[in-house]
C-alpha positions in Angstrom: 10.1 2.8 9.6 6.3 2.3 8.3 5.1 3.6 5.6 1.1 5.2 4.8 1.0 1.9 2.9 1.6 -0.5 5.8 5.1 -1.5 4.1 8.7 -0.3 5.9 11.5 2.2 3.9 14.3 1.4 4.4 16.5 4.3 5.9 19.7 5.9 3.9 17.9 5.0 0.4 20.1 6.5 -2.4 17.8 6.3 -5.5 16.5 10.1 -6.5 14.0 9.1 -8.9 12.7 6.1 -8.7 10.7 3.9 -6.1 11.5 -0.1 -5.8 9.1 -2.3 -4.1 9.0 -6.0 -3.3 6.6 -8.6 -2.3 6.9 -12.3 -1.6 4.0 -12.9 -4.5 3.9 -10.4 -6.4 7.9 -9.7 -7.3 9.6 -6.2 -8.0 8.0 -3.4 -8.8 9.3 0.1 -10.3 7.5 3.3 -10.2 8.8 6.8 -10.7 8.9 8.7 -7.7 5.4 10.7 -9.0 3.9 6.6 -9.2 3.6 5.9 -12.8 5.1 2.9 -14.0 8.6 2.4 -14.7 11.1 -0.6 -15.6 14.9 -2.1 -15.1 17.7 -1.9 -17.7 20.9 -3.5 -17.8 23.5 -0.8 -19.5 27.0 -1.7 -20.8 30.3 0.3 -20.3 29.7 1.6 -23.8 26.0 2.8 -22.1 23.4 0.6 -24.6 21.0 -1.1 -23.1 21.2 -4.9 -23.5 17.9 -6.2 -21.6 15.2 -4.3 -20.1 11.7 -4.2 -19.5 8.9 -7.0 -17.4 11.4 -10.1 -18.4 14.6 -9.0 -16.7 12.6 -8.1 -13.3 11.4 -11.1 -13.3 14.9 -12.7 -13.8 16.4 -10.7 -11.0 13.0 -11.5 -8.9 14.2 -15.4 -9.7 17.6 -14.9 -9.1 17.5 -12.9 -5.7 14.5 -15.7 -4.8 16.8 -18.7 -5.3 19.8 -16.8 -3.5 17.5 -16.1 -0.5 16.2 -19.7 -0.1 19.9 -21.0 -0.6 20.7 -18.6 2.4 17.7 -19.6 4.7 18.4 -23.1 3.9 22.1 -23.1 5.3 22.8 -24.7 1.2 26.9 -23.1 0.7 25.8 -21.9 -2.9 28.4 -19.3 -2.9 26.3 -17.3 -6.1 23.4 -17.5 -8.5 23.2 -16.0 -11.7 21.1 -16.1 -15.0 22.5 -15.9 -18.5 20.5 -16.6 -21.9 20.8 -20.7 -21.1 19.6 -20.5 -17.9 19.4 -20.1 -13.7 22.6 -21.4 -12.4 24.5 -21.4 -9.0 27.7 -22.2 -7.9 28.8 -24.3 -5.2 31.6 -25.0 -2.6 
């Protein structure tokens, strides 16, 4: 489905309050649902927040990049990740 903005929604979207948007050069974006700027967080089971903000969307950008092109590529990396010393992925 198109959007006003020339980009497509996906149908059966679950988030209530916030809008996610990606593009190939520009990465993630976060907005609240009324537009103004908003940001990731990674919360533990005890509910603190251990990253957040511009640097972990750009890690998850990275991460979900290098996944993709692994996938496109036909490359049987079986996951990617990032942790404190780095990208990694795993392979068969």
């Amino acid at each position: 489905m198109a959007t006003a903005k020339g980009g497509e929604k996906l149908d059966g979207g679950v988030l209530e309050h916030a809008v996610i948007a990606a593009q190939g050069w520009e990465g993630f974006t976060i907005t609240t649902d009324d537009g103004h700027p908003a940001t990731l967080a990674v919360v533990d089971e005890r509910g603190q927040i251990i990253e957040s903000g511009p640097e972990l969307v750009s890690e998850l950008w990275a991460v979900a990049v290098m996944s993709y092109r692994r996938f496109l590529i036909k490359e049987k990396a079986l996951k990617v990740w990032s942790e404190p010393s780095g990208l990694f992925e795993e392979r068969e």
